[in-house]
N, C-alpha and C positions, 0 to 999 in steps of 0.2 A: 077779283076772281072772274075769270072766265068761264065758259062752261061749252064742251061739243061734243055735239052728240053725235053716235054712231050708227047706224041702219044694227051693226050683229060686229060681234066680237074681231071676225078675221078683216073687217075693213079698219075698227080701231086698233088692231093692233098693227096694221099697216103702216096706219098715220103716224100712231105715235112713236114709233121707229124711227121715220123718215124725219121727226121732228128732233128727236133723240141724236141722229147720226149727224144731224147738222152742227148743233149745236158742240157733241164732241168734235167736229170738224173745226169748228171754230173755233173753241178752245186752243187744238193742238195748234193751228195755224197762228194761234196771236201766244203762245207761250209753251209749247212745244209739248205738250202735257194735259189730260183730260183726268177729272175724276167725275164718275157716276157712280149712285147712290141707289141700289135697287132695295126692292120688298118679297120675302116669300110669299108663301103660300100659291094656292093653285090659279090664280088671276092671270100672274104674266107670265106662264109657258108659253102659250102663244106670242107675246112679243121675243121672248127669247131666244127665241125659235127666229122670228123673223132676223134681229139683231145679228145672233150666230151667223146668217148668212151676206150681211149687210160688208158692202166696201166701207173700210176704213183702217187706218195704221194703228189697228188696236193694241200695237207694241208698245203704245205711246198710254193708253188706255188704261186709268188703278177703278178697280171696281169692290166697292163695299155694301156689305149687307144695313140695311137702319134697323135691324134686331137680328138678332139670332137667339134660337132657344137652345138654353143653358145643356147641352148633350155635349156626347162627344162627336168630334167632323164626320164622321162615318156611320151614325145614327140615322134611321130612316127618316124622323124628322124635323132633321140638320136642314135648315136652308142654306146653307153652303153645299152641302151635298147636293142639291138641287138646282142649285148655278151652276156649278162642276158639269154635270149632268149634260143639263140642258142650254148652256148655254156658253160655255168654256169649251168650243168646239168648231170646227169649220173656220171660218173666215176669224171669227173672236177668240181661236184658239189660244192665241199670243197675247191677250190678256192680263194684265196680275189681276189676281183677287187678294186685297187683304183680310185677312180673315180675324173675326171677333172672337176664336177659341182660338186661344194659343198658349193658356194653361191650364188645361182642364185638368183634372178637377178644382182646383186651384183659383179661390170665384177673386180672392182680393190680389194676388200676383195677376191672373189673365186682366182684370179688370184697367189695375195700373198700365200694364204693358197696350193697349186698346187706346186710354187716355193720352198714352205719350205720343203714339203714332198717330193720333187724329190731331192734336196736337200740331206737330207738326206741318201740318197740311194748312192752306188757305182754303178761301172760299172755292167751295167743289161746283161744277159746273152745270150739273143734273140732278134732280133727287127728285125720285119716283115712289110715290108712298104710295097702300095701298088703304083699305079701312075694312074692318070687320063688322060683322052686325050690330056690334055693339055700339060702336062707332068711334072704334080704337082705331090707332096709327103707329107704327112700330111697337114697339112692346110700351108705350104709354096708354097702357086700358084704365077705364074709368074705376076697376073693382081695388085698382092695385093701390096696397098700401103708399108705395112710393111716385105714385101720379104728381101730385105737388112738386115734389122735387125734381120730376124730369121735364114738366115746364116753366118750372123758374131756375134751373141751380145755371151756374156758368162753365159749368163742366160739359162736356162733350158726350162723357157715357153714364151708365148708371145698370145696376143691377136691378129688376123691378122682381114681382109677386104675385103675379094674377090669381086671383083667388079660383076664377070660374075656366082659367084656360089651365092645360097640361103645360107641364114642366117652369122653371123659373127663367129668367131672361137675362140677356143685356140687350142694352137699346139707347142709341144715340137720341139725345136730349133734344127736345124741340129745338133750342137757340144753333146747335152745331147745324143739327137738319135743315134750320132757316137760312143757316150761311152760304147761302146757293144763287149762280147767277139767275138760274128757273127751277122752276117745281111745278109739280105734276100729280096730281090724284086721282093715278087709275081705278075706275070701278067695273065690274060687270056683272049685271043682275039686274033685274027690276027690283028686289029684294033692297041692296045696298043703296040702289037711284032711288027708294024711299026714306030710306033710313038718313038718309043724307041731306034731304028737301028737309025733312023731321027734324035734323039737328040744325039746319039753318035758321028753322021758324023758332025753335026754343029757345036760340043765344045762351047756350047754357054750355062753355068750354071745359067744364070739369066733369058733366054726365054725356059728352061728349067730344072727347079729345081733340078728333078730325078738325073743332072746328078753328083750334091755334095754327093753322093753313087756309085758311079760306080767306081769311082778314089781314090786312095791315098792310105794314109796308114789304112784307114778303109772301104775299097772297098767291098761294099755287093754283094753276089751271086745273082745270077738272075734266079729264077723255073719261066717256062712258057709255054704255052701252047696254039696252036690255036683256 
């Protein structure tokens, strides 16, 4: 794991754009084809933004959420409605996003249909997690009944239960998450750049999730900023 630091937000998310567009660059150019792996909530507007306006044949480009909360697409707090939004526009108009609702209400058909298409796919070329106070990552929270199972099962997706968050989940499983050429753990906050120093000194991967990225043989970088 690496770790860079950033002066304030609008420089990190410059960088990690510029680091992002490459590497989909490089993708497409050795196999004609890019998958990136993004994270809700309110962290990467700002990259998104930058993204959105960035050169590249994002025709070529499949873009997937690593959770979405169990709503319908057009729920206020759909992080697909929030890619949509902010980032399925300008230059990244052309984009696919595949999407983690695709039978709502419907938790064990959407579920299957998710596992088949991810399935599908090889090793994705970007995944950008983000981590919560808690010191969660995609919908794998420490409270959730189904924690264990979304970092060991060999399955792709999983339905999780956060006790202490709103709404229930899907969320790609640590192992699919890790099957990535690079990875990335955006933070911003002085708040989470503790929270995160704290979960490194306790080695404790099940009261904090974050830390099945930080280690091993697929140890994601760390852009942050206070």
């Amino acid at each position: 794991m690496s770790k860079q630091r950033f002066e304030n937000r609008v420089a990190l998310d410059r960088a990690l754009a510029a680091t992002v567009v490459t590497r989909l660059q490089a993708a497409i150019e050795a196999r004609d084809q890019a998958f990136l792996i993004l994270s809700g909530g309110s962290t990467p507007l700002g990259l998104f933004k930058v993204l959105a306006e960035s050169e590249l044949p994002w025709h070529k480009v499949t873009l997937i959420l690593a959770d979405e909360r169990w709503v319908p697409p057009d729920h206020q707090d759909c992080n697909e409605r929030m890619v949509r939004e902010h980032l399925l526009k300008g230059k990244a108009g052309d984009a696919r996003l595949l999407s983690l609702i695709e039978a709502y209400p419907d938790r064990a058909a959407n579920l299957a249909t998710v596992k088949r298409r991810l399935a599908e796919i090889a090793t994705f070329d970007v995944v950008i997690l983000g981590m919560g106070a808690d010191g969660h990552t995609a919908s794998l929270f420490p409270d959730a009944p189904e924690l264990a199972e979304g970092l060991e099962t060999t399955e792709p997706a999983l339905m999780t239960s956060p006790q202490l968050a709103p709404h229930a989940r899907i969320s790609l499983s640590r192992k699919r998450l890790s099957d990535t050429r690079y990875g990335v753990i955006h933070i911003v906050g002085q708040e989470k750049c503790s929270v995160l120093e704290h979960a490194i000194a306790s080695n404790d991967p099940l009261a904090y999730p974050i830390l099945n990225f930080t280690a091993g043989d697929t140890s994601f970088d760390v852009y942050f900023a206070p």
